[in-house]
C-alpha positions as CSV (number, residue, x, y, z in Angstrom):
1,X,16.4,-0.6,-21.8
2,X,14.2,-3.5,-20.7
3,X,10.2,-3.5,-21.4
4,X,8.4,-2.2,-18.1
5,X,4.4,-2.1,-17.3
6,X,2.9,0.8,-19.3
7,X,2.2,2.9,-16.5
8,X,6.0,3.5,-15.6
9,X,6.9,7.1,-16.4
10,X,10.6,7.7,-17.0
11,X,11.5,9.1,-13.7
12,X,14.5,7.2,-12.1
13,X,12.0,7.1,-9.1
14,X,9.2,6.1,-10.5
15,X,11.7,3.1,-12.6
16,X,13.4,2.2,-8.9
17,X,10.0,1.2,-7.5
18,X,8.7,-0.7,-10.6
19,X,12.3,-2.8,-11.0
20,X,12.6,-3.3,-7.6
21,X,9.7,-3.3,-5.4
22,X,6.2,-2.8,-6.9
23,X,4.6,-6.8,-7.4
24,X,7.3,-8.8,-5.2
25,X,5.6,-10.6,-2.3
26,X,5.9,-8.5,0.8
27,X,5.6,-10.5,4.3
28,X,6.9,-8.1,6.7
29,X,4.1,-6.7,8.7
30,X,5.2,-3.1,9.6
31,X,6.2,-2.5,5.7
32,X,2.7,-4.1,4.7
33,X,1.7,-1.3,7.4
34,X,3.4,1.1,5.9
35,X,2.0,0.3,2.4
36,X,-1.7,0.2,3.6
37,X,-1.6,3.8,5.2
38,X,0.3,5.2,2.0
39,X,-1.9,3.2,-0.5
40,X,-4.3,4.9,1.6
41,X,-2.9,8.3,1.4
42,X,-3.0,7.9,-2.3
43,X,-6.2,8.2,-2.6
44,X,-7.2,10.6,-5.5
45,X,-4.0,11.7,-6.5
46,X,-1.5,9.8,-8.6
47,X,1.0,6.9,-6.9
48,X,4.0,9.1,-8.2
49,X,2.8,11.7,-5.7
50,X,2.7,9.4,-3.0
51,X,6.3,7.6,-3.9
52,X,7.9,11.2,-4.1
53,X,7.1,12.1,-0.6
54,X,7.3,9.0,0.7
55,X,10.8,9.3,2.7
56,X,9.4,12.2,4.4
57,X,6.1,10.1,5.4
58,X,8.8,7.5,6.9
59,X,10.5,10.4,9.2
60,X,7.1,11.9,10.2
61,X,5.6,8.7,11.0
62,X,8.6,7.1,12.7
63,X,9.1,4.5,10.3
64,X,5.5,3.9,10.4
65,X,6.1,1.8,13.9
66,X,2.6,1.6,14.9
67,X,3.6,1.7,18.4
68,X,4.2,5.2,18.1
69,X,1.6,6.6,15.8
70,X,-1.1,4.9,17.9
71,X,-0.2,7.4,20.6
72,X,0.0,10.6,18.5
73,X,-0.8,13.6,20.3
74,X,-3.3,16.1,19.8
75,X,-0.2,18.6,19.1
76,X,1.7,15.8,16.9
77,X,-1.8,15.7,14.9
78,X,-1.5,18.9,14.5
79,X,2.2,19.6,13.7
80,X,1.9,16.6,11.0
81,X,-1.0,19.0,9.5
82,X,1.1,21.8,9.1
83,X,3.7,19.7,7.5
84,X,4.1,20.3,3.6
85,X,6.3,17.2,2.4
86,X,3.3,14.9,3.1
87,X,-0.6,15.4,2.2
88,X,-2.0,17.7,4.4
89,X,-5.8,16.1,4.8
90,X,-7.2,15.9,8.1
91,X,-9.2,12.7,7.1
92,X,-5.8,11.0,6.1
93,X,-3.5,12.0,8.7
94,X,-6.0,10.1,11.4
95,X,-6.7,7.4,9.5
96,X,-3.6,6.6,9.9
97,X,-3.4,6.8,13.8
98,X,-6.4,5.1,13.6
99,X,-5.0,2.5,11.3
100,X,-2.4,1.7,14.0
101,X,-4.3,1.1,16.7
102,X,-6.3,-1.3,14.9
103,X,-3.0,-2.7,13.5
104,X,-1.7,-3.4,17.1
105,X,-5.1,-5.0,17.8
106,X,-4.9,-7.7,15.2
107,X,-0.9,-8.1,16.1
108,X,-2.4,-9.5,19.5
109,X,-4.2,-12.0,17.9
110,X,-2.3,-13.4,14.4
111,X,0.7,-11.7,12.4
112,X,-0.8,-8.6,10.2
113,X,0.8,-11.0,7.0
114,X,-1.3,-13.7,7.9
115,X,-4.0,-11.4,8.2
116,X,-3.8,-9.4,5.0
117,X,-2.6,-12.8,2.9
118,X,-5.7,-14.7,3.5
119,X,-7.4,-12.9,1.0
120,X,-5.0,-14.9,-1.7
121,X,-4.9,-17.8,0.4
122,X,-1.4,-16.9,1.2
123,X,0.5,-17.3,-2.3
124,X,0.9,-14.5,-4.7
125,X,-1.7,-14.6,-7.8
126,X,-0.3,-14.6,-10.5
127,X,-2.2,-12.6,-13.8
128,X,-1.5,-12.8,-17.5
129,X,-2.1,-9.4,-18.6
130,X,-0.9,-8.2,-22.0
131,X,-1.9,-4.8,-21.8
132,X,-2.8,-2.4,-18.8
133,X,-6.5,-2.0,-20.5
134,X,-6.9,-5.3,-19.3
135,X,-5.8,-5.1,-15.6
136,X,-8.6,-4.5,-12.9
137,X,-9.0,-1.4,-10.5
138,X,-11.1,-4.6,-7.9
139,X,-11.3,-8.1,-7.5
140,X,-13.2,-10.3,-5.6
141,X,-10.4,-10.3,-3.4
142,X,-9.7,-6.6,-2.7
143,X,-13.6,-6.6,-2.5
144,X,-13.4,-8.9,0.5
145,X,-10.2,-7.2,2.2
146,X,-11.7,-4.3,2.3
147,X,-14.9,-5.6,3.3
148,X,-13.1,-7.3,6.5
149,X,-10.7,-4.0,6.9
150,X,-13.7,-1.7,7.3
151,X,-16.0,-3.7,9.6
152,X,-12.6,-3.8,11.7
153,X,-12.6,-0.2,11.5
154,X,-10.0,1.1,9.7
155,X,-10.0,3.9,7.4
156,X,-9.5,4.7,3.5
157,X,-9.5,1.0,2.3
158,X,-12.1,1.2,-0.2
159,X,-11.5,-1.9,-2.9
160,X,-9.7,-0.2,-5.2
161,X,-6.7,1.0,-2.5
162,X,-7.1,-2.8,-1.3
163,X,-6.4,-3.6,-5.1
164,X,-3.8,-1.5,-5.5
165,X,-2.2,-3.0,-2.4
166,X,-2.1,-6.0,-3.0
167,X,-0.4,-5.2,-6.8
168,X,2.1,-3.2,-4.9
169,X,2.8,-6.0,-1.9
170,X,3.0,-8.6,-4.5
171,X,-0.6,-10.2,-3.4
172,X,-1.1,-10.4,-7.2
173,X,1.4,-9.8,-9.9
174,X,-0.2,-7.6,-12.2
175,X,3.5,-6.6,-14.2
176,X,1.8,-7.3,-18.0
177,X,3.3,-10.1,-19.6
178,X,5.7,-7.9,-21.7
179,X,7.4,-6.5,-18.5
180,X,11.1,-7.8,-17.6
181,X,9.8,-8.2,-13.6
182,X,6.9,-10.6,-15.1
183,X,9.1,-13.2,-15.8
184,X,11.2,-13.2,-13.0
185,X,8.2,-13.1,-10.2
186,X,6.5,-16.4,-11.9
């Protein structure tokens, strides 16, 4: 079995998302979407949480097209409350109706990738951590994303969801310097 980042737990989901997802650079804008409103939705509870219902998020949210959830109902609201395969908290179901409408803003202007990358000047940082002890919950960068994210309004993107973001989206590679996926994303 190959050497993985400390904070992988031995559930094949949990192993799927780590090998093959968590810390490659992600450039499509409606899955960096997608990523921002569940980073979002994490929020006090534990990623795994988030990753277990996340197919159920996707089928809720229509595949998080922004298009759609921008023009949520006031009974859609409430049906997506009632709904108990995603996290039932008022605050977090509007952010992320909110969340798209601000998303389709900035999509008039410049790509939400070219938007969310400027923060790393548009390449992927790339850490040397030997041990999760030593890996940040901010930067200076999340700091600043989500600086510019809430003075353009949207909701639940306090620096340390920003941080963990950008370690998910591949912003930064924070795999520790032990992990197989550490090597290859160098």
């Amino acid at each position: 079995m190959p050497a993985r980042c400390g904070w992988v737990s031995d559930d094949p989901l949990y192993i799927e998302y780590h090998d093959h997802e968590w810390g490659k650079p992600q450039y499509d804008d409606q899955k960096l979407f997608e990523m921002l409103c569940l980073e979002g939705a994490q929020a006090g509870l534990s990623w795994i949480t988030v990753l277990k219902k996340r197919a159920h998020y996707q089928k809720v949210f229509d595949d998080f097209n922004a298009q759609k959830i921008a023009f949520y109902s006031d009974e859609k609201r409430a049906e997506l409350l009632q709904d108990a395969g995603i996290i039932r908290n008022k605050l977090k179901v509007n952010a992320f109706i909110v969340n798209a409408e601000l998303y389709l803003e900035i999509k008039k202007h410049q790509s939400f990738k070219d938007y969310l990358w400027q923060f790393v000047d548009g390449k992927p940082v790339l850490n040397h951590w030997s041990s999760l002890q030593q890996v940040p919950v901010t930067t200076v960068q999340s700091d600043a994303m989500s600086k510019q994210l809430k003075k353009d309004g949207f909701k639940f993107i306090g620096s340390t969801i920003c941080y963990a973001f950008m370690q998910a989206t591949g912003m930064v590679n924070d795999h520790t310097t032990d992990c197989f996926c550490y090597k290859s994303l160098k």
